[in-house]
C-alpha positions as CSV (number, residue, x, y, z in Angstrom):
1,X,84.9,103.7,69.0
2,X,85.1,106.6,67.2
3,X,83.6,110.3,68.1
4,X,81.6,110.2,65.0
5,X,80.3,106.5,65.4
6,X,79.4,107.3,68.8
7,X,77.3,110.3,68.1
8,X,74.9,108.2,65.6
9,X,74.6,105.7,67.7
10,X,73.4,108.3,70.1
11,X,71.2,110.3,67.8
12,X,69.4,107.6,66.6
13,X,69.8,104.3,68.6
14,X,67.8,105.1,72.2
15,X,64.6,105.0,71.0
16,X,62.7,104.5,74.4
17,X,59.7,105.3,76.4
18,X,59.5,107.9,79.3
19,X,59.9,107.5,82.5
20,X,56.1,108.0,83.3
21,X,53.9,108.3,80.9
22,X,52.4,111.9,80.0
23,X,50.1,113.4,78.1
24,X,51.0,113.5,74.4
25,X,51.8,117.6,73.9
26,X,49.5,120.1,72.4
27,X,50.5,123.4,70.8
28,X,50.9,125.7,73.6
29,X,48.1,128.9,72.8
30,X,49.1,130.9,75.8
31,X,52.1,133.2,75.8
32,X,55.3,131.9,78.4
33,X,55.8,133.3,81.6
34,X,57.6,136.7,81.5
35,X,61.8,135.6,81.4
36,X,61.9,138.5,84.3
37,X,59.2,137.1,86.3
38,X,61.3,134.2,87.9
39,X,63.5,135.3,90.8
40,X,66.1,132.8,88.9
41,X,66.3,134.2,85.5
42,X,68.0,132.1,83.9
43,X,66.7,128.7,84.1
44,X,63.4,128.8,82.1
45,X,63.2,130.8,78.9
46,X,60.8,131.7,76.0
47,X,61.0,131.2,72.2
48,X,61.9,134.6,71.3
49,X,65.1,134.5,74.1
50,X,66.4,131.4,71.9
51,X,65.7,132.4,68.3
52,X,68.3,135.9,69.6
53,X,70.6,133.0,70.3
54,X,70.7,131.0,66.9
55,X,74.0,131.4,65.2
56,X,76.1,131.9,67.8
57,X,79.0,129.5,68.0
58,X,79.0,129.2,71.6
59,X,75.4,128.7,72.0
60,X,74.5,124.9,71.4
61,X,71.1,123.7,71.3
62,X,70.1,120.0,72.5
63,X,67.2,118.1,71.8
64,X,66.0,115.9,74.5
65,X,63.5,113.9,72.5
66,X,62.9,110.4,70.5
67,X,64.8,110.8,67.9
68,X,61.7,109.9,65.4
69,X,60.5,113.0,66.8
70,X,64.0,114.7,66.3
71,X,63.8,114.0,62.7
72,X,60.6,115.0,62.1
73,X,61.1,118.6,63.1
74,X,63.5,120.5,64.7
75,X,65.1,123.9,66.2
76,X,67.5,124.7,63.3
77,X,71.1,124.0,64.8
78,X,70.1,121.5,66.6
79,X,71.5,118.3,68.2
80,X,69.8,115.3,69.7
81,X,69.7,112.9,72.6
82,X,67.5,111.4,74.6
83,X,67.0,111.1,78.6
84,X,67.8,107.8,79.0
85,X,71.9,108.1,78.9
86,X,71.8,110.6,81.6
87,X,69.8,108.0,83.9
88,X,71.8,107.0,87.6
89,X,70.1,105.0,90.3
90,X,73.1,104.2,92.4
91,X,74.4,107.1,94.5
92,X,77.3,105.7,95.6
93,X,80.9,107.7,95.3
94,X,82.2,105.1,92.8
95,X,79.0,104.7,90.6
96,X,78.4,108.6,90.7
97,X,81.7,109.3,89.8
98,X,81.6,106.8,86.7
99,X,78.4,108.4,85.9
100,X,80.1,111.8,85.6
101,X,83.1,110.2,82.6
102,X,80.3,109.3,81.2
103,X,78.2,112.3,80.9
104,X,81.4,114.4,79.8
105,X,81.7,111.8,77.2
106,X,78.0,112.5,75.9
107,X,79.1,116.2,75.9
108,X,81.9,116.2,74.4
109,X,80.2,114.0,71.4
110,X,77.7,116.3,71.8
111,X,80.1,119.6,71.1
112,X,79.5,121.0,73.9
113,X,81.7,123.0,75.8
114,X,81.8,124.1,79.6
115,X,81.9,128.2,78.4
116,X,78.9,127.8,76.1
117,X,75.4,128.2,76.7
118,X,73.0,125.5,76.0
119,X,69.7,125.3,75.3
120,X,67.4,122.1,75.9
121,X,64.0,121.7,74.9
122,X,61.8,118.8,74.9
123,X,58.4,117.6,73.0
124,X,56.4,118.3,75.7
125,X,57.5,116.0,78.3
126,X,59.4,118.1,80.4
127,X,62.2,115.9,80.7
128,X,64.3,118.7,79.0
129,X,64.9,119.6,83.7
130,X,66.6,116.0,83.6
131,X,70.1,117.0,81.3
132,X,69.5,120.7,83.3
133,X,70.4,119.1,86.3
134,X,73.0,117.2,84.8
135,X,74.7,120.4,83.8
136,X,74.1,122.3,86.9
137,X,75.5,119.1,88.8
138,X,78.4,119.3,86.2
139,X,78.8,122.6,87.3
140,X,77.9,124.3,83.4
141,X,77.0,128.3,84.2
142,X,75.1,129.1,81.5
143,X,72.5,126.0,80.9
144,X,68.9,127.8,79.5
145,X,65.5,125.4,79.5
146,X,62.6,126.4,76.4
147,X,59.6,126.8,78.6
148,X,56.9,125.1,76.2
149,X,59.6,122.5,74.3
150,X,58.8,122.5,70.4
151,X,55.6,123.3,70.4
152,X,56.1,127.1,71.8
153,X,58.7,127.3,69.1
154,X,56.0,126.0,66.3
155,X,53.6,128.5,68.3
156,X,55.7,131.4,67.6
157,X,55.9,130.8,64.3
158,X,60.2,129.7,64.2
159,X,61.8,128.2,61.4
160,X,61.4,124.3,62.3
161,X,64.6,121.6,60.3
162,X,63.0,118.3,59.2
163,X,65.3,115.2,58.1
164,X,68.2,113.4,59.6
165,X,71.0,116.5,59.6
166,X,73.4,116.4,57.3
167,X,77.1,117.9,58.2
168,X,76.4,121.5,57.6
169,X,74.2,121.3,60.6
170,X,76.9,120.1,63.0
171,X,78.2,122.1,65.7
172,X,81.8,123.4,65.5
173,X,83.6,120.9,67.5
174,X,84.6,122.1,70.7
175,X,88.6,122.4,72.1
176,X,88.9,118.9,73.6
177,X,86.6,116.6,75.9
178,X,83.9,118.2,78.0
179,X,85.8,118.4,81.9
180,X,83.1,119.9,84.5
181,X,83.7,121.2,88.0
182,X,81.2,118.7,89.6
183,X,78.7,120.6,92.3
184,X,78.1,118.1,95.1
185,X,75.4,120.1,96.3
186,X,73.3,119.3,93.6
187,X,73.1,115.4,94.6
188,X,71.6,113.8,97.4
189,X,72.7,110.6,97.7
190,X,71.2,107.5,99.3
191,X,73.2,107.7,102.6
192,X,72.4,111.5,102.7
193,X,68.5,110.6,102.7
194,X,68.9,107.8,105.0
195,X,70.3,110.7,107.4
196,X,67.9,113.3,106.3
197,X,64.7,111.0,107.3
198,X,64.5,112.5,111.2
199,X,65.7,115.4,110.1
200,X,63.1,118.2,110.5
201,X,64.8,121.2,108.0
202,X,65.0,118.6,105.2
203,X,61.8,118.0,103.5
204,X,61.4,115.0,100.4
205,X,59.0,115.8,97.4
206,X,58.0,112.3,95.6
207,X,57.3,113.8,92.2
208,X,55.3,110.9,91.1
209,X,51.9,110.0,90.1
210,X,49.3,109.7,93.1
211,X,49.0,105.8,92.2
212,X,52.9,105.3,92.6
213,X,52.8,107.2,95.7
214,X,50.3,105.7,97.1
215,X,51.9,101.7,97.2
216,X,55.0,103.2,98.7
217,X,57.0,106.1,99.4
218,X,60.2,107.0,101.6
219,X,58.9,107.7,105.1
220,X,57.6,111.3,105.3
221,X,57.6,112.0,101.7
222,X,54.8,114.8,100.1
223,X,53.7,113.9,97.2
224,X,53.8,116.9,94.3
225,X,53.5,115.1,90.7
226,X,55.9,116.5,88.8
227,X,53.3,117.2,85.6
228,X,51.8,119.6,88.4
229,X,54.8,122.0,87.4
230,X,53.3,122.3,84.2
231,X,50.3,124.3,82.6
232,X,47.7,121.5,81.7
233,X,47.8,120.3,77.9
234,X,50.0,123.2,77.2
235,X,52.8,121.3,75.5
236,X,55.1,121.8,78.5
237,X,55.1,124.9,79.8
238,X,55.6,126.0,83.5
239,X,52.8,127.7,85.6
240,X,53.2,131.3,86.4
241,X,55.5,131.5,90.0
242,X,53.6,132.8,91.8
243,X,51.3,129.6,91.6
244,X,53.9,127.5,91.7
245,X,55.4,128.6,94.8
246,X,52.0,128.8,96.3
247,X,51.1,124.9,95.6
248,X,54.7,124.4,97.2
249,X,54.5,125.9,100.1
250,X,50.7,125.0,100.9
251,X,52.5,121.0,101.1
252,X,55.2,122.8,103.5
253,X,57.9,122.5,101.1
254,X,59.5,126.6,101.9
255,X,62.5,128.5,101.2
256,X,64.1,127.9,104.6
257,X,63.8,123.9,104.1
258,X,66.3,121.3,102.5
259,X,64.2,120.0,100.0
260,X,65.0,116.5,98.6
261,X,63.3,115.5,95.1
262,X,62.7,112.2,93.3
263,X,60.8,110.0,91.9
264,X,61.3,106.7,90.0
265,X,65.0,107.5,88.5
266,X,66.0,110.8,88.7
267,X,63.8,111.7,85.4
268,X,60.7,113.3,86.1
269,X,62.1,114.6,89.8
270,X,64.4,116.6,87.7
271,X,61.7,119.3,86.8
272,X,60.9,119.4,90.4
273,X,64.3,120.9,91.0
274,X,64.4,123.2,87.4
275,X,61.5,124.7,89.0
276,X,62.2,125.3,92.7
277,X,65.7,126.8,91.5
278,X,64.2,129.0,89.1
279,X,61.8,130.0,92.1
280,X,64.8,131.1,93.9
281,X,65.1,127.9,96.0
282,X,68.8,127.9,97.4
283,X,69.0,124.2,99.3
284,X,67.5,121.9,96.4
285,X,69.2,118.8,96.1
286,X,68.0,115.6,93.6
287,X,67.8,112.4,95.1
288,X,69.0,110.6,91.5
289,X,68.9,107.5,92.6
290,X,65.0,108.0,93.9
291,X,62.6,105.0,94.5
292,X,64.8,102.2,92.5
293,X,67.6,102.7,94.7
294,X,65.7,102.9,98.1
295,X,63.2,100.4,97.3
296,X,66.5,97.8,96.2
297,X,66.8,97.5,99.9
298,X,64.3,96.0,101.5
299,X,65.4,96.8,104.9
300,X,64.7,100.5,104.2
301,X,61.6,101.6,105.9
302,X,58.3,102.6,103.5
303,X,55.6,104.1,103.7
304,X,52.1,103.2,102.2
């Protein structure tokens, strides 16, 4: 299959529901949290950090959206995928290892290279954390999230692209296939929460809903809803850190823990970790294979 043929059938043929529904997005009205404000820097950005960014060959801009949504209004420059292909719920060496050709194959349809910067917004789903981690995992430096997706863009007044793109708004190609320097840290894997259960440094944040929580969870697990990161009908965008570090720590999850999160795939657990590493977080690891791979066994212990 061809690079190009593979990159339409990625822009436009994973039309597919969230992992969780969410509210549908709103124009955000309040201004983003100060760039400065986050003892991590440079995780979480505003609209005016990104528009500085625009035209710059190394900086590539990704879309995590439907792609209806994609072609009905865009960041100019941009390119397009949803979460779904970035999805793993088998933590094993050989499955996470497959996993990782195949995200580098995304990427390097994508244009992306391992030196450039990329920026990933959302349309007010927060999933935009899920291909984050996938980079930081990947071991990609310079990996920037737009705190309020599209609609803080729209709010800021930006120049929005409507249509399906046509070649001029490609991305120069990149010098060969995507190859990361995989961070092992970043993934916990099944055995690694198995171990971590009794293990009273390591603490597990389910980042689902109450209701999925609530008909089973891995022993021991908090439950912080992973929408709770966000700024209600705001269109995506975080809380200020100070009262996000607060709502952390007041369910024990602290700086000098382990903290494990996931929820039904990998998805919406993602944000969870965006935002404890942009809080300065330093042992966050993401539990990919979350609920669907421990609940596959059903000689794993749960909690109700």
């Amino acid at each position: 299959m061809s690079i190009l043929l593979l990159l339409l059938i990625l822009l436009f043929g994973l039309v597919s529901p969230g992992p969780g529904a969410v509210a549908e997005p709103v124009v955000a009205v309040e201004p983003a949290v100060a760039q400065e404000a986050w003892r991590n820097p440079d995780v979480i950005v505003d609209a005016a950090t990104v528009d500085a960014l625009l035209g710059d060959p190394t900086t590539k801009i990704i879309a995590l959206t439907p792609p209806e949504e994609f072609v009905a209004g865009r960041i100019p420059g941009a390119v397009h995928i949803d979460w779904k292909p970035f999805e793993i719920v088998e933590t094993g060496d050989q499955q996470v290892g497959t996993w990782q050709a195949e995200v580098e194959l995304i990427l390097t349809t994508l244009f992306v290279a391992p030196t450039d910067t990329v920026v990933i917004y959302d349309g007010g789903t927060f999933y935009a954390s899920r291909l984050w981690w996938v980079l930081d995992q990947l071991g990609h430096e310079r990996k920037l999230i737009l705190d309020g997706g599209l609609s803080a863009w729209q709010a800021a007044g930006m120049r929005i692209d409507t249509g399906v793109p046509d070649e001029s708004d490609t991305p120069a190609d990149s010098d060969g296939p995507y190859v990361g320097a995989p961070d092992e840290t970043a993934i916990a894997t099944i055995d690694e929460v198995e171990a971590a259960l009794d293990d009273p440094n390591v603490v597990l944040v389910d980042a689902r809903t109450p209701e999925e929580y609530a008909k089973g969870h891995i022993p021991g697990a908090v439950n912080i809803p992973f929408i709770d990161n966000a700024v209600p009908d705001s269109g995506g965008r975080w809380k200020a850190p100070e009262e996000l570090r607060a709502m952390y720590e007041a369910a024990g999850v602290t700086e000098d823990m382990t903290v494990i999160p996931y929820c039904l795939t990998g998805v919406r657990s993602a944000a969870t970790y965006v935002t404890l590493t942009a809080l300065g977080y330093q042992n966050v690891s993401l539990f990919t294979g979350s609920w669907a791979e421990w609940s596959a066994d059903p000689d794993r212990p749960v909690e109700v």
